[in-house]
N, C-alpha and C positions, 0 to 999 in steps of 0.2 A: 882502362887506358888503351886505346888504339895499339895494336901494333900495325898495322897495315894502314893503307892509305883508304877509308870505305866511301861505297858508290851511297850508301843509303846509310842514313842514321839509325843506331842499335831501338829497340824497344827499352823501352824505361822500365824498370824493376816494379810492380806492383807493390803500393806503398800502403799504410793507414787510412786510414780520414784524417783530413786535416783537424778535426773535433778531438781524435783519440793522439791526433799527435801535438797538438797544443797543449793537450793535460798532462802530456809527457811530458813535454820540452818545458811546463814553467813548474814540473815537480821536480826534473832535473838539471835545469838550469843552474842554480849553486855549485852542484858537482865539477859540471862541463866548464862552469868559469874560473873553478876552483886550478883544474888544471892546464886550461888555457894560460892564465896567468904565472906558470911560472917561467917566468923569461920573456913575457909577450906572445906565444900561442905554443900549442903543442903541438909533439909533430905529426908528419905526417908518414904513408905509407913509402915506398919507392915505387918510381913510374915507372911505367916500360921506357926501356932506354930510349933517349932522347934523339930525333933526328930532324934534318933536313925539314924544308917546304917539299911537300910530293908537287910533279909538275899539273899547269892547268890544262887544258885542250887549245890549243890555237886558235884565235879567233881574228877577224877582219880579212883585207886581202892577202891571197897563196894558202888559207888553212883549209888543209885537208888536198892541194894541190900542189903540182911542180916545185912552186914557190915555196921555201919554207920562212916561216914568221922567224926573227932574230929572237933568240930567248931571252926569257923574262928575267928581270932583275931576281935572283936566290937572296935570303937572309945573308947576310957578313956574317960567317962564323958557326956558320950551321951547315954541319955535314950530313952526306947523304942519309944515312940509320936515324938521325934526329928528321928531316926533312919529309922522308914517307910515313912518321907517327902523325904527323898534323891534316887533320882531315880534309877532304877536298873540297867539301863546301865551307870550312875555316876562309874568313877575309880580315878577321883583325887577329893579330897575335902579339902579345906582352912576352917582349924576350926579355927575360932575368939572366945575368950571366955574372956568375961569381968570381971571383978574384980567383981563387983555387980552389983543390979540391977541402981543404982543412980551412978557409977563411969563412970568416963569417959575413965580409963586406962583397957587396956585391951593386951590378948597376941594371938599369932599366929601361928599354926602348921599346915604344909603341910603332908598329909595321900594320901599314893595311895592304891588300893585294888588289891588283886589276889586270883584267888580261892586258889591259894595252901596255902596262907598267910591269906587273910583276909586284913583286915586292920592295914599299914602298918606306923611309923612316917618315914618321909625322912627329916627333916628338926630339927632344934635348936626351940626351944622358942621365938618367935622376940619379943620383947615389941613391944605394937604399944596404938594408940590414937582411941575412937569413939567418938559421941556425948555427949557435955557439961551436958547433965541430965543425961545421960545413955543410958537406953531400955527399950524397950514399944513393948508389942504385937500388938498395934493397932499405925501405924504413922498416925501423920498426918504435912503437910506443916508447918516447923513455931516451931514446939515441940521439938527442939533440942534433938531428941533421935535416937538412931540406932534402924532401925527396926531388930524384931527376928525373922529367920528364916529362910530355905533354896533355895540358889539360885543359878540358872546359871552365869557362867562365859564365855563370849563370843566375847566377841571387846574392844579393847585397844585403846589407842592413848598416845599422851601428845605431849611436846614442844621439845623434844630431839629426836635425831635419834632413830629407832626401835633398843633394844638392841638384838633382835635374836628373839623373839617373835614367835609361832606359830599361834597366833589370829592373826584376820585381826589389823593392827596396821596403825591409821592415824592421822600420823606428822600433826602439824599444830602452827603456833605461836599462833591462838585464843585459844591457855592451857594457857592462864596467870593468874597469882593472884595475882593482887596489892592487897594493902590494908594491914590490919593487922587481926592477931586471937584476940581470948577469952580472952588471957595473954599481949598482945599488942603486937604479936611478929610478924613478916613481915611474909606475905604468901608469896614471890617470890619465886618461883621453885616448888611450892607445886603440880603442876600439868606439872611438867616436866613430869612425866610417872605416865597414869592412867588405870586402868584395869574399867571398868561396871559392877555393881552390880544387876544383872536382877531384881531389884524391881521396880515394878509400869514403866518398859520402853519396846519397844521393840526391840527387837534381831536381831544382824546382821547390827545394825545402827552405826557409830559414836558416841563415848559418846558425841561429841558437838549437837548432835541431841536429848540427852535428855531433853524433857522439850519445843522444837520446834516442832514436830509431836504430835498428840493428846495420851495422855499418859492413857496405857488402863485404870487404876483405878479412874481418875481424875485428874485434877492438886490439887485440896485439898487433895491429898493422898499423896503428895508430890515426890519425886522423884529425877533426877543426884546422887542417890547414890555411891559412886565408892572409891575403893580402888587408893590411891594416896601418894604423898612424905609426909612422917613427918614433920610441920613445929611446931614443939614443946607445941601444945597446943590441947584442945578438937577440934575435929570439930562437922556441924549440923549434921551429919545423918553418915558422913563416914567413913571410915577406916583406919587410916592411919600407915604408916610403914617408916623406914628409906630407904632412897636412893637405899644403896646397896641391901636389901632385895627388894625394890618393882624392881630391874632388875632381883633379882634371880627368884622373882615370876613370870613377865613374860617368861623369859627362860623355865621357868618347864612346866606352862602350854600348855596342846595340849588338840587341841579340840576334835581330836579322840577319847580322853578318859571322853568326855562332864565333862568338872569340874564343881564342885558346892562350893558353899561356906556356911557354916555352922556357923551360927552366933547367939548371944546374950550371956546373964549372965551366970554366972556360973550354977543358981537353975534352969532358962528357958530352959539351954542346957540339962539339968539329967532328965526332965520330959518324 
């Protein structure tokens, strides 16, 4: 998780072969879905604490002279320490912003950035669901809470065809969720379509790979956190949004534009 605002993207972790990590990921898959399912995903690590949009460079006419350019539209509600986590080459960002710090409801706005604009809303309000406690700057396995703070958004999957998706997207029937949530209410479909939450996993995997490859922070730090289908109740750690909203969201996202996601309480997000 960023703390600073970087000029260059980190080097990616050296990972398996995808051959040794397939034969992982479908001997452990049972497991991984085993505890994803209780409550609709498990959770996740805590992020570094959440801030602010960092600013862009000025561009068009007066940048860089006499003239200064009028500043760029910031997030609504995103204070500075949230604003320098989100990378500089970040242009889309899903802000999740919880009701409090102990609720489990929370809502969802898609912002893209441009120098001429700044940051911009493209999207409605979605209601959506996090973990049954709330948020927690520190996750840990097991704490029913969403972790806070900012992250990449990078590989998709779920059980249904790829709805148009720009992320790598991999179909697979092991997105299932028997079982029932928090409220007794059936997970089935809850991981029809799921986007990866880059906490505590690494990048460029399968989300069925979360949780079967050695996960950088620990597996005590928890981890599978992912944005996925509403199935009407809290989940452990993740995010969840209605049907048609989690096909909008992967439609929009392009990796071009490295997305992030911006997440926690309402008072963690204004710090």
């Amino acid at each position: 998780m960023p703390s600073t605002v970087p000029t260059t993207r980190p080097t990616r972790p050296t990972r398996p072969t995808r051959s040794a990590r397939t034969a992982a990921a479908a001997a452990a898959v049972p497991l991984l879905l085993a505890g994803l399912l209780v409550g609709g995903c498990t959770r996740a690590a805590p992020p570094a604490p959440v801030m602010d949009t960092p600013p862009r460079p000025a561009s068009g006419p007066g940048a860089g002279g006499a003239v200064e350019a009028a500043p760029a539209a910031a997030i609504p509600g995103i204070g500075g320490r949230t604003r320098d986590l989100i990378p500089e080459g970040a242009t889309q960002a899903v802000v999740v912003t919880g009701e409090d710090r102990r609720s489990p409801f929370s809502t969802v706005v898609l912002y893209e950035w441009t120098a001429a604009t700044g940051w911009q809303a493209v999207s409605d309000s979605w209601p959506a669901h996090n973990g049954l406690k709330g948020w927690t700057d520190e996750h840990w396995a097991g704490d029913k809470r969403s972790p806070i703070g900012v992250f990449g958004l990078t590989d998709s999957g779920g059980r249904l065809p790829d709805p148009g998706t720009r992320l790598p997207y991999h179909r697979s029937s092991l997105f299932n969720a028997p079982g029932r949530g928090f409220l007794g209410e059936p997970l089935a479909g809850s991981f029809d379509y799921v986007v990866a939450i880059n906490y505590n996993r690494h990048e460029g995997a399968s989300p069925l790979e979360d949780g079967v490859v050695q996960r950088p922070m620990g597996s005590e730090r928890g981890g599978g956190v992912w944005f996925h289908v509403d199935h009407g109740g809290p989940t452990q750690a993740c995010v969840s949004l209605g049907q048609e909203h989690m096909r909008e969201l992967l439609r929009w996202l392009d990796p071009d534009r490295e997305p992030v996601v911006v997440m926690g309480d309402l008072d963690a997000l204004a710090r």
